[in-house]
Every structure is written in C-alpha cells, then in structure tokens.
VOGU-3710 file (C-alpha; in Angstrom, 3 decimals, decimal comma):
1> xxxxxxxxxx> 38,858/-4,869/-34,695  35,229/-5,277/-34,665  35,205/-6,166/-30,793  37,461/-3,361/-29,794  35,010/-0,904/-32,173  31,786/-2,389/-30,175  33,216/-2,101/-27,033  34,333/1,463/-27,396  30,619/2,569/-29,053  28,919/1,067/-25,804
11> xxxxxxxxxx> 31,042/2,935/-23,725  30,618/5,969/-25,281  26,799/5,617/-25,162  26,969/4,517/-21,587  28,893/7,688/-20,436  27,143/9,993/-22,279  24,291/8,465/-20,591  25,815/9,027/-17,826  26,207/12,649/-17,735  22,872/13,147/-18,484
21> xxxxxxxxxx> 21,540/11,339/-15,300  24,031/13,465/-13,406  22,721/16,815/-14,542  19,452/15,769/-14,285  18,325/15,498/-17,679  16,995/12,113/-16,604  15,914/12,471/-12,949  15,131/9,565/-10,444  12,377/7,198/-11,644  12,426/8,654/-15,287
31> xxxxxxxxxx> 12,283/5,893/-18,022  15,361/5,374/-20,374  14,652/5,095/-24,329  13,710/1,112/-25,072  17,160/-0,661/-26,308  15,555/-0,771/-30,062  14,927/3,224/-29,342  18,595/3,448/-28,317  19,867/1,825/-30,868  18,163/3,152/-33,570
41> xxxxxxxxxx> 18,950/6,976/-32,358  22,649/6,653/-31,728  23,122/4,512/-34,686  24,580/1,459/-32,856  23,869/-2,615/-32,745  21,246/-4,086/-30,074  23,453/-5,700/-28,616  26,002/-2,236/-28,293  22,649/-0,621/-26,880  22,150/-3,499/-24,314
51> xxxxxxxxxx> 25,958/-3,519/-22,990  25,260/0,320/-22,384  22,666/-0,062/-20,484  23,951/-3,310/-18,644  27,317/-1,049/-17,497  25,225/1,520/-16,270  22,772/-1,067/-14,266  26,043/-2,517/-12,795  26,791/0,792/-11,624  23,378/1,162/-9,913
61> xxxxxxxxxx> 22,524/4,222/-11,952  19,532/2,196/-13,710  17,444/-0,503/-13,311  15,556/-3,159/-15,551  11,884/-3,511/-14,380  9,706/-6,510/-15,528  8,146/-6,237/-18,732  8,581/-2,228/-18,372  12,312/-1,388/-19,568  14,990/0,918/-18,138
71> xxxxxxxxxx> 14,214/3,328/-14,907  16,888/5,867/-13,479  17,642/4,500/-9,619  17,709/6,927/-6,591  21,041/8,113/-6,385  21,764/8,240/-2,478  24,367/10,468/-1,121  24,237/8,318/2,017  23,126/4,610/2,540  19,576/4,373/4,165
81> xxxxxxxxxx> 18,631/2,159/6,996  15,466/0,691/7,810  13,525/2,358/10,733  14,023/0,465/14,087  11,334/-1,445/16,698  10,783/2,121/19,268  11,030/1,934/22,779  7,615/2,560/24,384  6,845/6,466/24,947  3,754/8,200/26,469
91> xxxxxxxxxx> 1,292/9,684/24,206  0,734/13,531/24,540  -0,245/14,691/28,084  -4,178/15,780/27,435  -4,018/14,901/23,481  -5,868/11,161/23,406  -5,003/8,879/20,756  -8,808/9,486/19,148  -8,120/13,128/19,468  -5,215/12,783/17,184
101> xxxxxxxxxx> -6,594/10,810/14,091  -9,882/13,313/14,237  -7,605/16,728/14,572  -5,466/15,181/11,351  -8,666/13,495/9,585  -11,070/16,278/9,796  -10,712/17,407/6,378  -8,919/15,063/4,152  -10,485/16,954/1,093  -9,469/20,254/2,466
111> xxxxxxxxxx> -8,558/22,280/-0,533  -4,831/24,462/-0,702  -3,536/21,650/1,607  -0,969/19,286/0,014  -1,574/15,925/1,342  1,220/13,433/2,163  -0,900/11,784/4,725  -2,814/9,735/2,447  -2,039/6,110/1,578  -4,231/6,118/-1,512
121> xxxxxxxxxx> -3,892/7,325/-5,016  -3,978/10,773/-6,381  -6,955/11,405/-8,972  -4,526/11,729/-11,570  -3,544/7,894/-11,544  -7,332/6,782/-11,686  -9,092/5,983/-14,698  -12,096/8,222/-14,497  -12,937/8,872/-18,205  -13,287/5,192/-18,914
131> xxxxxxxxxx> -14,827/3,964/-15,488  -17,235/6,978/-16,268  -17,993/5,688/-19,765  -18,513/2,084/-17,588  -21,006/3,978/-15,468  -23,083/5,254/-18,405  -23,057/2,378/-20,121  -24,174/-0,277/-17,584  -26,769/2,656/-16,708  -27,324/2,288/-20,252
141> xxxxxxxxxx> -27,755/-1,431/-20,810  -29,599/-2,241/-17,133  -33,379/-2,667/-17,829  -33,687/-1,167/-14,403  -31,113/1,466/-14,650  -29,650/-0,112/-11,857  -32,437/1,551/-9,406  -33,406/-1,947/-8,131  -31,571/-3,523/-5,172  -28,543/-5,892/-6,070
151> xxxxxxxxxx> -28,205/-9,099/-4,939  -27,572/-9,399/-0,882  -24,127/-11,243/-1,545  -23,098/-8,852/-4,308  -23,378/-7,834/-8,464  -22,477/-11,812/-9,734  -20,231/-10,222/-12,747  -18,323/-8,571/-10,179  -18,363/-11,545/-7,566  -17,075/-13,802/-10,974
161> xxxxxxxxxx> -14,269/-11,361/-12,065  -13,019/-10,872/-8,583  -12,766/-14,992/-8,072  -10,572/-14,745/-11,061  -7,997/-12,173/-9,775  -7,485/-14,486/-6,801  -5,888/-16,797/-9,441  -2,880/-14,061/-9,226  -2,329/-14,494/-5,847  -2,349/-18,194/-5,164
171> xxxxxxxxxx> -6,176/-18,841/-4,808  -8,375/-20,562/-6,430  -11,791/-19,069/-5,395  -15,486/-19,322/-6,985  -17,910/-16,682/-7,389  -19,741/-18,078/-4,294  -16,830/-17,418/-2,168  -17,433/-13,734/-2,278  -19,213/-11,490/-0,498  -19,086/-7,342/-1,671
181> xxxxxxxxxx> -19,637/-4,601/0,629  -18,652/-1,062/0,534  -15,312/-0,580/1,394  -12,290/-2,969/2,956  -13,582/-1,239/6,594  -16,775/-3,207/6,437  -15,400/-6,128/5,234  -13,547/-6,015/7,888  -15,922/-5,270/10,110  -18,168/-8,334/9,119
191> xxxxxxxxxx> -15,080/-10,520/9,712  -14,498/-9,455/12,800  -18,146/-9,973/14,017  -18,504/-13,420/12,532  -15,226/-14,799/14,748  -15,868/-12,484/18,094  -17,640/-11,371/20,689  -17,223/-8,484/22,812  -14,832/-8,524/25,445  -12,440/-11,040/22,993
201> xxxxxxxxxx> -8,827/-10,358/22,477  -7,220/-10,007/18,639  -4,073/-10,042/17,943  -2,839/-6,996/15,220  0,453/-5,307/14,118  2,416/-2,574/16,112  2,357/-0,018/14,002  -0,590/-0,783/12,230  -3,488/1,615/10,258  -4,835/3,324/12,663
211> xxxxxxxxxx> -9,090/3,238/11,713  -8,709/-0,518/13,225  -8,415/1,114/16,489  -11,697/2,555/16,201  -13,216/-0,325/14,605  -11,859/-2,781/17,635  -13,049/-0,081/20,338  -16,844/0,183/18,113  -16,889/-3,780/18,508  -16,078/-3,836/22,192
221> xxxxxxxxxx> -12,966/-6,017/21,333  -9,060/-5,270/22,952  -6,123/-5,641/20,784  -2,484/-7,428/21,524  -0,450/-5,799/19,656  2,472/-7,457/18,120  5,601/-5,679/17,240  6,250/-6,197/13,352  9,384/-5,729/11,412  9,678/-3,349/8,671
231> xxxxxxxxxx> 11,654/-6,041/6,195  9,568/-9,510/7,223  6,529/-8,285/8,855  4,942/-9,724/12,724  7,182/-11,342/15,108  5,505/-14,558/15,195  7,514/-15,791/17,975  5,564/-13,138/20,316  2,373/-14,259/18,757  3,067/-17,800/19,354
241> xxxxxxxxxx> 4,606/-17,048/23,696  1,157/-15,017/23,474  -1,672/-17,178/22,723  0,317/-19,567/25,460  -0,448/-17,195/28,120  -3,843/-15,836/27,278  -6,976/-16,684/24,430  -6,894/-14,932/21,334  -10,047/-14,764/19,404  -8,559/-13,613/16,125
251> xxxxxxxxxx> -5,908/-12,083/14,442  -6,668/-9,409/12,047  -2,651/-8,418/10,269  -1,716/-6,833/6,786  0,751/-8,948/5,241  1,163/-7,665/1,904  2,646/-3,901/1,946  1,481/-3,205/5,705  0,336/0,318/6,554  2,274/2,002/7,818
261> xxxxxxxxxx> 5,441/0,040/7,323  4,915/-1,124/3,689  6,920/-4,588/4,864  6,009/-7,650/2,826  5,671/-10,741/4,826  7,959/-13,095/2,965  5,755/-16,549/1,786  7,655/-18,993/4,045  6,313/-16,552/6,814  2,746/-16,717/6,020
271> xxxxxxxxxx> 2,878/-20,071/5,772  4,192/-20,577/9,086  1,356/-17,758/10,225  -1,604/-19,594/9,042  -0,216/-23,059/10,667  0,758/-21,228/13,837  -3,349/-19,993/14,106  -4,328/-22,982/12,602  -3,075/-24,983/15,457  -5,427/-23,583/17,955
281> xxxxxxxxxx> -8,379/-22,946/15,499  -7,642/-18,970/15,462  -9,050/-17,037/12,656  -7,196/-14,562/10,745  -8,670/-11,629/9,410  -6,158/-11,266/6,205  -6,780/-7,151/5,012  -4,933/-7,194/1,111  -5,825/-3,778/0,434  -2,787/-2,986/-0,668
291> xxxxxxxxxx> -1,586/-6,539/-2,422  -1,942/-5,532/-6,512  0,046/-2,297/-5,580  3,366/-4,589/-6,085  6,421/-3,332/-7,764  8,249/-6,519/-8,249  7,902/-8,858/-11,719  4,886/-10,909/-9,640  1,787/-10,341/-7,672  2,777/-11,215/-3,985
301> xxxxxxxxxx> 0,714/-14,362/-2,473  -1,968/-14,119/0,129  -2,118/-15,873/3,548  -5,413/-17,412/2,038  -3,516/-18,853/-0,185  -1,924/-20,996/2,534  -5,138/-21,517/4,551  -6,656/-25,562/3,753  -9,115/-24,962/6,942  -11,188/-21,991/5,734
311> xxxxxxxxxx> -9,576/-19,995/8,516  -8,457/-17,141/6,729  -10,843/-14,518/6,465  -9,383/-12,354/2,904  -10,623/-8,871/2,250  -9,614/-6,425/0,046  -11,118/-3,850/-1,786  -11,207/-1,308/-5,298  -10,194/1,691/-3,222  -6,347/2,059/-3,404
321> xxxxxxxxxx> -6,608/0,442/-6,922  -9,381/2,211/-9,299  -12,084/4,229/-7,213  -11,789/5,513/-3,452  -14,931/6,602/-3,830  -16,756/4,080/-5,218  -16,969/2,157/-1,881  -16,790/-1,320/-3,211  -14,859/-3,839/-1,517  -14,984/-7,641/-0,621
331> xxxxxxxxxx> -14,586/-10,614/1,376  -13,702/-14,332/0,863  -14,607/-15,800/4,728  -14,007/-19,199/4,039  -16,147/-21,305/6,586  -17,736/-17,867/7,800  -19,409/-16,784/4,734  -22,946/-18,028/6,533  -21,998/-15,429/9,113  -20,526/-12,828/7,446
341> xxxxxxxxxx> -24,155/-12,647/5,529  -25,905/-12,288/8,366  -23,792/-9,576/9,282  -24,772/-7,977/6,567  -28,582/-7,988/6,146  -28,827/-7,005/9,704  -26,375/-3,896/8,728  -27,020/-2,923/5,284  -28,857/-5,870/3,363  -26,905/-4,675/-0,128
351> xxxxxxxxxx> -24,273/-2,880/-1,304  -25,214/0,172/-4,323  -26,091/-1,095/-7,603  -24,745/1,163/-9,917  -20,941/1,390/-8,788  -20,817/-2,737/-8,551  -21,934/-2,521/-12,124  -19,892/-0,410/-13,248  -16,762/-1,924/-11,974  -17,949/-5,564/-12,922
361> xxxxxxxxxx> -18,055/-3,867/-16,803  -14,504/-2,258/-15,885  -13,413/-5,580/-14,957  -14,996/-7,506/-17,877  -13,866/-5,136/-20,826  -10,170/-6,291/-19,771  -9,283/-2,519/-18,455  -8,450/-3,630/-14,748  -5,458/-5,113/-15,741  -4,257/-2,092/-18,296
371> xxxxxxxxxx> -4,691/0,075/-15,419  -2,985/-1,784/-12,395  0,132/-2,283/-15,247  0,463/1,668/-15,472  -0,636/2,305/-11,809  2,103/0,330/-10,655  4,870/1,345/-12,764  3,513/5,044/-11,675  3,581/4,146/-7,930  7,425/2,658/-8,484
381> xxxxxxxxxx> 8,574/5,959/-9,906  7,449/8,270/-7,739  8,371/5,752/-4,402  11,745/6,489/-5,975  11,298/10,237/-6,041  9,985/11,197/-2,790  12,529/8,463/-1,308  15,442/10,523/-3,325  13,880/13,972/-2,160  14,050/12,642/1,728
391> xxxxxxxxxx> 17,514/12,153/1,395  18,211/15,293/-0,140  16,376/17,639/2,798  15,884/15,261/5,823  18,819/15,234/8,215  21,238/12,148/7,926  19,792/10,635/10,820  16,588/10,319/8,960  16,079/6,249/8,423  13,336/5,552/5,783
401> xxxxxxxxxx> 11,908/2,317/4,763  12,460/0,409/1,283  8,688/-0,644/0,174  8,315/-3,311/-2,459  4,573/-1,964/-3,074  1,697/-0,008/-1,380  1,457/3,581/-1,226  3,401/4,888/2,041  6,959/5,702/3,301  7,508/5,198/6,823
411> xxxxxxxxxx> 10,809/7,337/8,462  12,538/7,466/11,955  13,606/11,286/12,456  16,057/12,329/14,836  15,199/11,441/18,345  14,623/15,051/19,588  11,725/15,538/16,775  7,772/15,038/17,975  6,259/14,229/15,307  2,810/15,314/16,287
421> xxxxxxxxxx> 4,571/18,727/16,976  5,746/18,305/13,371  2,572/17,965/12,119  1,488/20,878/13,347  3,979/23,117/12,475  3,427/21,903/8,774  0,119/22,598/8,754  0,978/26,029/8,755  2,391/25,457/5,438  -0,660/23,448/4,659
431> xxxxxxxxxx> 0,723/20,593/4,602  -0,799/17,185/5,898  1,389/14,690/7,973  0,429/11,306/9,572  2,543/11,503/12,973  3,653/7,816/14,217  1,708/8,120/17,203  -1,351/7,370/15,595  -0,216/3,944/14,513  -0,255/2,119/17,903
441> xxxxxxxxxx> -2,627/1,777/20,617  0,039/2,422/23,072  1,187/5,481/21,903  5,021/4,432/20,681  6,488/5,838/17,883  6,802/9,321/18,649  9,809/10,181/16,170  8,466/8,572/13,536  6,230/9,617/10,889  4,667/7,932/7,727
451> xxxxxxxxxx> 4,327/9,780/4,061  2,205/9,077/1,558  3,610/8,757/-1,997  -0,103/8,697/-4,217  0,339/12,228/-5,598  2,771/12,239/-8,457  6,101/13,797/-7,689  5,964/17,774/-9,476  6,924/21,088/-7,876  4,550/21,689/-5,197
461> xxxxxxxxxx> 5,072/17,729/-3,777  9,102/18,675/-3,777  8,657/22,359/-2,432  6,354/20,665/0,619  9,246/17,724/1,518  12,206/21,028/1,671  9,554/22,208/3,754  8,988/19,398/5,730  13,009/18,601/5,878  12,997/21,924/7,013
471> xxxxxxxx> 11,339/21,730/10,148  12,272/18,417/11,449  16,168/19,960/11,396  14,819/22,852/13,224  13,160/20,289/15,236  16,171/18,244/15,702  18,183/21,417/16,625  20,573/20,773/13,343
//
C-alpha cells in the first residue's frame, strides 16, 4: 500500500511540475527547487521528490547538472541539426574582408545598440565590486602603489596561481613556465614570432576568429586554412595530405570551444594533433581562451597537456573569464619561452602593474573559482535560452550548433539569406551581428552567421532575436 501511495505522490508532483514548465512558470534554463526544497514544500519523502524529478528528466523536460541541481531543458518544436562544411562563395563585390570586421567593429561600445556580436561576457556576470575591492587593496598594501614596473616575465603571485589552474586541465606547469602579457592577442602574437618568419605558412581553422587574420597579415605570414567540424573540431586528415605537399611553419587552432563554432576537440583528437605536428617538429600555437567557460561536470583538457616535446605553445587569458578590460593574459611556450621574452622587451618590456596585482589577490583570496562556478552555470542557462528563442523565430531551415562551453552560437540560415546584408538591415534596429563571412580568409560562409550569448537573456535580448528572425524570413522570402 505504501508503494502504490509513493508512486502515485511522485506522479502527482511530477505532473504538476509539468504544467508549470508548459505555461512557462519555469522557462528554459530556470533552476528547479533542490530535492530537500521539494520535498520539504510538497510534504513528500526524498526519495518521492527524486522519482519526480527523475520522470521528468526521462522525459527531457529537465536536466541534472554537476554539483548545480535541476535546470528546465529547451523544449524544441523541431529537432536541430548542426550547421554544415559551406561550399566556397565569393566575398562581396567591392566590400574586402578588412572592410567588413572594421564596418562591424567600429564601435563595439556603441551605446542603444544591443550586441549579439560579442563572444565575451556581459558586465553583469563579472565580479566588479570584489575585483575593485582587489584593486584598492593591493594599491593599498604595495609599498610602491604599484607605480614601479613589474617584473619583465610577469607579477610572480599571478605567474604562481596561474601554474596552478593548469592542474585542471591536465598540466602540470611551474611559475617559470609563464609568461603574462596583456591580452590572449599578444600572447599570441609572441608565439607566433618566436616559431616564424615572414613569408611562412600556418596552418588555422576554417571558420576561425577573425582578428587572427589581421594578426597573420601584420606578421607577413599566409594561412592554410583547414576546414573544421562543428562536433570534433579540424580535419586532421587535410592537415596531415597538407604538410605532405608543402612546409608548414606552425599551426595556431582553438581546440577547446572554437570561435566561431564552439566545437570541442574530443581528447583522443588532440592527442593525435600534437603527435601528427610532433612528427615533423611543427609548433602549435594552442589559444584556450575560451577553455574554463565549460558546461560539462569537468574542465576540458588542453593540447599542452598532450605535448612531451615543449611544442605546444598554450595561451589563454582573464578576458572572457573575469575582466575584458583588464588586458591580462598569458603564455606557457614550452621550449620558446627564451624567445617569447625577447619578443617582449623589444615590444613592451612589461605588462601594467596594478591590474596583474589585482588579479593575483583575486586569484589568491580563493574568488576565481567562486566566480567561474556561477559564470558557468550563468553561461549554460542562457546558451539554453537564446538556443530556445532561435527556434521559436528563425525559419525551420535555420541549423544551429550545440556548444558544450564558450560564449557563441553559430547558425546556417536559409540559403537565399546574406548574412552581411543581414547585418545591415539589423543595424537599423541597432542591433549588432557577426556575419559568417568574416570568419574565413576565403570568404565562405555567406549564410551563416554567429551570435553571441554573454548578455543575460531579458526582454530587450528576446525582442532583438524576433527581430532578427524577422528579417532573415524576409530574407529567405518565407
């Protein structure tokens, strides 16, 4: 009688439940009451609070997350499919690909405009109160008030606490292994120079962020681009028929959360990566920007993790994780650090005192980790919501991709749609696209487009997608 009793309750509780998620009480990406919560407020057992929410995770109207509890799932009215590999198309008669990224980059602060070009946070998932009180204090504490230059290979409380977060990723690196500079783009940048001269060929991923076009083209270096799939990352069977037929300086490739794709290059794959470069004694430039940004129970691994030859150039930086505008970012160049530091003096000699301070006391005080624990869980919700609100106003034709982590959705519209055209028929809503053009040197991907998903999902981000759902019908002529 007892059984029959239990089994009814949880039933009950999981239809109710139910409803609710239907009308919308609970909306995609909301969390559900903890099981103690549940059970306490309905009056039932743990374990009749548990079954509930098992039934209604085997429906796929919820989902458990790591550590986290209970999250409403999208609720699709049709199946999505990843975006295909596009066939090659001609960039815009009289637009060049430079003229494109400045005419969409001009004014990334621009005020009125909503941005869903950005792949980086929105200033409401940072930390600022307590990374200011971080500033003040190591202003505070600094017997020069950090007005004195730092050392040339970076704050050594910083270097020491960002050695230990390579722990979560596979490594094992010392203090001495890193070198700071301001921003991922320089770290790149140093990488690059210590493995190439000018004229040298590196390999990168089609589509791929577009500011490593510029940086290539500043360096005098040409790229090979190699197609990459939006579920296991860069066809390494093209790399490998590649380096056959020509030499290949470096590779420079985003294997954790790639922008714009957001694919995660499964381990067995980077293993096979680093081997495959290793082979010929072929750098790789490994840019992890986006690698804590994970939405899965663990921290994804790093090529570097793989690399036994000191091959693997890693840089990441604090940018898409606490403070875009603190500039600090970092390196770990393996054999190259010698070079990488000479790269360095001659460009900059040291990186700014004050914010390496400040996010070495960040670091120290334990509040990194706090705040890449709600950062993430933030980022999962609201990939959920913007995914749900494509499905909802983009035509049915629409194929979006299913990111495991990072900060941008990349779509294939309707074959008919320009996406550049798209662009700027949005900005007459003000509204900020990143067109798919952009990504590739060669000017593919001109149906495709890639959203950002930093800002938190509210009114004006869901007004802007109808909007935006809007005009690639008309586009389409649905």
């Amino acid at each position: 009688m007892s059984r029959v009793s239990d089994d009814f309750l949880y039933y009950q509780v999981a239809e109710r439940l139910e409803h609710m998620v239907e009308k919308g009480v609970w909306k995609t990406g909301d969390k559900l009451p903890s099981v103690r919560h549940l059970s306490r407020e309905q009056g039932v057992s743990l374990s009749t609070a548990f079954k509930a929410y098992s039934a209604l995770e085997s429906k796929g109207l919820i989902e458990a997350r790591p550590k986290s509890g209970y999250y409403v799932r999208c609720k699709l009215r049709r199946q999505q499919a990843p975006p295909r590999a596009p066939r090659y198309t001609a960039p815009p008669e009289g637009l060049s690909l430079d003229d494109m990224i400045a005419t969409i980059y001009t004014n990334l602060t621009e005020e009125g405009v909503v941005q869903l070009s950005l792949a980086a946070p929105g200033h409401e998932l940072l930390p600022a109160a307590k990374l200011n009180k971080c500033l003040l204090e190591v202003l505070r504490l600094s017997p020069t008030s950090c007005l004195q230059y730092e050392n040339v290979q970076g704050n050594a409380i910083l270097r020491r606490q960002l050695a230990r977060l390579s722990f979560n990723w596979g490594g094992s690196a010392s203090a001495e292994d890193v070198v700071v500079t301001q921003g991922c783009m320089e770290a790149l940048s140093f990488c690059l120079q210590a493995v190439t001269r000018p004229g040298d060929v590196v390999a990168i991923e089609r589509p791929t962020y577009f500011g490593l076009f510029g940086l290539l083209k500043n360096l005098g270096l040409r790229a090979l681009e190699v197609p990459t799939d939006p579920l296991s990352g860069p066809d390494l069977d093209f790399l490998r028929q590649a380096m056959k037929k020509q030499r290949i300086a470096a590779a420079l490739f985003i294997p954790n959360f790639n922008n714009p794709l957001g694919s995660l290059m499964p381990d067995d794959r980077k293993r096979e990566l680093v081997a495959l470069l290793a082979e010929q004694e072929i750098p790789l430039v490994e840019d992890d920007i986006y690698g804590e940004m994970y939405f899965g129970k663990t921290r994804p691994r790093t090529c570097k993790s793989f690399d036994r030859n000191g091959l693997v150039l890693y840089c990441s930086s604090m940018s898409k994780a606490l403070a875009p505008g603190y500039r600090v970012g970092w390196c770990m160049p393996g054999r190259f650090r010698k070079q990488v530091l000479q790269r360095k003096l001659a460009h900059c000699i040291t990186s700014p005192t004050p914010t390496q301070s400040a996010i070495a006391r960040f670091c120290e005080t334990g509040r990194l980790d706090i705040h890449l624990r709600n950062l993430r869980k933030a980022l999962h919700t609201q990939c959920l919501r913007y995914q749900q609100a494509i499905d909802d106003f983009f035509p049915a034709e629409t194929r979006v991709s299913q990111p495991q982590g990072g900060y941008v959705l990349w779509l294939e519209l309707p074959e008919k749609v320009d996406s550049f055209e798209l662009y700027r028929r949005a900005r007459q809503h003000q509204i900020s696209l990143a067109p798919g053009q952009i990504f590739s040197t060669r000017g593919c991907f001109r149906h495709h487009l890639r959203l950002g998903f930093g800002n938190p999902y509210g009114p004006e981000i869901e007004r802007s997608l109808q909007t935006v759902g809007k005009l690639v019908r008309e586009l389409a002529g649905a």
